[in-house]
C-alpha positions in Angstrom: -19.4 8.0 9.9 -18.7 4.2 11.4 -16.6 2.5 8.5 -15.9 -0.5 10.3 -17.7 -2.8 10.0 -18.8 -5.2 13.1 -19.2 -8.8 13.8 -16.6 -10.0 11.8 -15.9 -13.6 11.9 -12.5 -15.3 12.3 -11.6 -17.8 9.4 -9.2 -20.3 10.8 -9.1 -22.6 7.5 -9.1 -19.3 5.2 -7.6 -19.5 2.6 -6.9 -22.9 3.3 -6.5 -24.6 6.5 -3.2 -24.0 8.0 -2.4 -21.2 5.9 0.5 -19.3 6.8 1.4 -21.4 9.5 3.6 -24.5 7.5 5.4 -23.9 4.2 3.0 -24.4 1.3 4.5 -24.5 -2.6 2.8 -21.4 -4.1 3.4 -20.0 -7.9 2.9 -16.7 -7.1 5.2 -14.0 -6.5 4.2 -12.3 -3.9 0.9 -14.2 -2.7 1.1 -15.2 1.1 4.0 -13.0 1.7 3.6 -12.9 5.5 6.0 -10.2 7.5 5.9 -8.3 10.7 5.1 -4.0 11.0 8.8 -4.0 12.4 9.8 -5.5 8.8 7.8 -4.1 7.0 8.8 -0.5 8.7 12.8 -1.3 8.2 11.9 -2.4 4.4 10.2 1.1 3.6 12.5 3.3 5.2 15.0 1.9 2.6 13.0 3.7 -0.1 12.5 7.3 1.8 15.1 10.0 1.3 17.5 9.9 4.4 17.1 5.9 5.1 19.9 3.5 5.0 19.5 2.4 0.9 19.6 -0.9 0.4 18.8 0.2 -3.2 21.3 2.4 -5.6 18.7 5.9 -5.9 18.4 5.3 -9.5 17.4 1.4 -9.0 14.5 2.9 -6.6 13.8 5.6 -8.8 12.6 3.4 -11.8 10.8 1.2 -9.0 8.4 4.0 -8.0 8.2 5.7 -11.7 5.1 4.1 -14.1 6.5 1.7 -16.7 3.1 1.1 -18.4 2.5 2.4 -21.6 0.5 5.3 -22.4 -3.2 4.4 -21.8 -2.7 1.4 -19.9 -3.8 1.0 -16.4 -4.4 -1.6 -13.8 -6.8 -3.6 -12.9 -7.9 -6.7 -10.1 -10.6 -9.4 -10.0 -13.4 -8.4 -8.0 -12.3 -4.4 -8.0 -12.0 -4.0 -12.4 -10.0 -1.4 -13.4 -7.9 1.3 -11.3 -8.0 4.2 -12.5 -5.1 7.2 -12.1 -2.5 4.5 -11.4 0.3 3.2 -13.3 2.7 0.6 -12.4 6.4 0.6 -11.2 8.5 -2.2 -10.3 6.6 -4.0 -7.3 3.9 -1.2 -6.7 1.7 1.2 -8.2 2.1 4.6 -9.3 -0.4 7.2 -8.2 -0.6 9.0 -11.8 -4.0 11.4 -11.0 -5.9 11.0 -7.6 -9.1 9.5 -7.7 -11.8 11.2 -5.4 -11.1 8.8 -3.0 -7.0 9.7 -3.2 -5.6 12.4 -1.2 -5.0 15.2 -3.9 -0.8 15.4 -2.6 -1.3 11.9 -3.5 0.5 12.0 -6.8 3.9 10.0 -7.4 3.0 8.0 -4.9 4.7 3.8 -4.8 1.8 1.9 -2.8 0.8 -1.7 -2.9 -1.7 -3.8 -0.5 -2.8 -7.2 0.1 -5.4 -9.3 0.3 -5.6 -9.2 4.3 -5.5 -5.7 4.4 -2.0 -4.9 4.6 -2.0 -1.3 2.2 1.3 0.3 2.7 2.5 4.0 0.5 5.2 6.1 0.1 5.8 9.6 -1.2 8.9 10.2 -2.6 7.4 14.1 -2.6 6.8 14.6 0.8 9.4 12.4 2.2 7.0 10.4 4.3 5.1 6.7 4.1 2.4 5.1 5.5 1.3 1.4 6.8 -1.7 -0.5 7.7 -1.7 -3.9 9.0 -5.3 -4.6 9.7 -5.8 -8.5 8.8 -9.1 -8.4 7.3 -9.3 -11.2 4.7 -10.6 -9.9 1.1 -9.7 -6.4 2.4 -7.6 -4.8 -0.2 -8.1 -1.4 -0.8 -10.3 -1.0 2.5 -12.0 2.6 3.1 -9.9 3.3 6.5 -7.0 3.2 4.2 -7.9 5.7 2.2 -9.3 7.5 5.5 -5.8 7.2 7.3 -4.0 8.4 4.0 -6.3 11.6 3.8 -5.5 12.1 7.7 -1.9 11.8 7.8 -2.1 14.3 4.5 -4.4 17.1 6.4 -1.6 16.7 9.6 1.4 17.9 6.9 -0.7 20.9 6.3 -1.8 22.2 9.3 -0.2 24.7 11.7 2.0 23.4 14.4 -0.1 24.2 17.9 2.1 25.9 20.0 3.0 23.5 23.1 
């Protein structure tokens, strides 16, 4: 099955013209964070077992556990409501796997953005995972799902002998 989808078009004035390319006041948080895989690699490393901590464990800890209340849930324009995740401190919390969720998914710390940045770790398993595909409006995208499922089915099987 072809998930990608072709002829996409490049929007040089989306969301606004220069974007990302000259410092723009912005209230938002975390809204056009821009960073590089490199980064973005050092930054997550930090969070897995064995990586040089920026953090104190227990400051990490309470990042990636869910601080919602019971029953509560998140939710995005455009997508509604997420079911199965919670909501630590800068991420969500995979809670229950969805169908679409790798079932070794849960206690999972993920976030994405709206280009199609989707990075995860698993505290669990001791491993994380990025995607950096720039595709405006792309949060959430199937391959990311697709690569998550993959790199969950590689932990499980057999080594091939060399």
């Amino acid at each position: 099955m072809n998930i990608l989808q072709r002829e996409l078009k490049r929007l040089d004035k989306s969301p606004y013209p220069d974007a990302f390319l000259k410092p723009i006041a912005r209230f938002s948080g975390g809204g056009g964070l821009v960073s590089s895989m490199a980064d973005m690699q050092k930054l997550m490393r930090c969070f897995l077992s064995g990586g040089q901590a920026i953090l104190q464990a227990e400051t990490i800890r309470m990042m990636m556990q869910n601080h919602l209340p019971e029953n509560w849930g998140i939710a995005f324009p455009g997508v509604g409501k997420v079911p199965g995740k919670g909501f630590g401190l800068g991420g969500a919390v995979m809670l229950r796997p969805s169908d679409t969720d790798a079932p070794e998914s849960v206690g999972e710390f993920e976030w994405g953005g709206m280009a199609g940045t989707h990075w995860w770790i698993s505290p669990r398993h001791n491993i994380a995972g990025l995607l950096m595909t720039q595709r405006q409006m792309a949060f959430w995208h199937p391959y990311s799902f697709e690569f998550k499922r993959l790199v969950y089915a590689a932990l499980a099987a057999p080594l091939e002998a060399a």
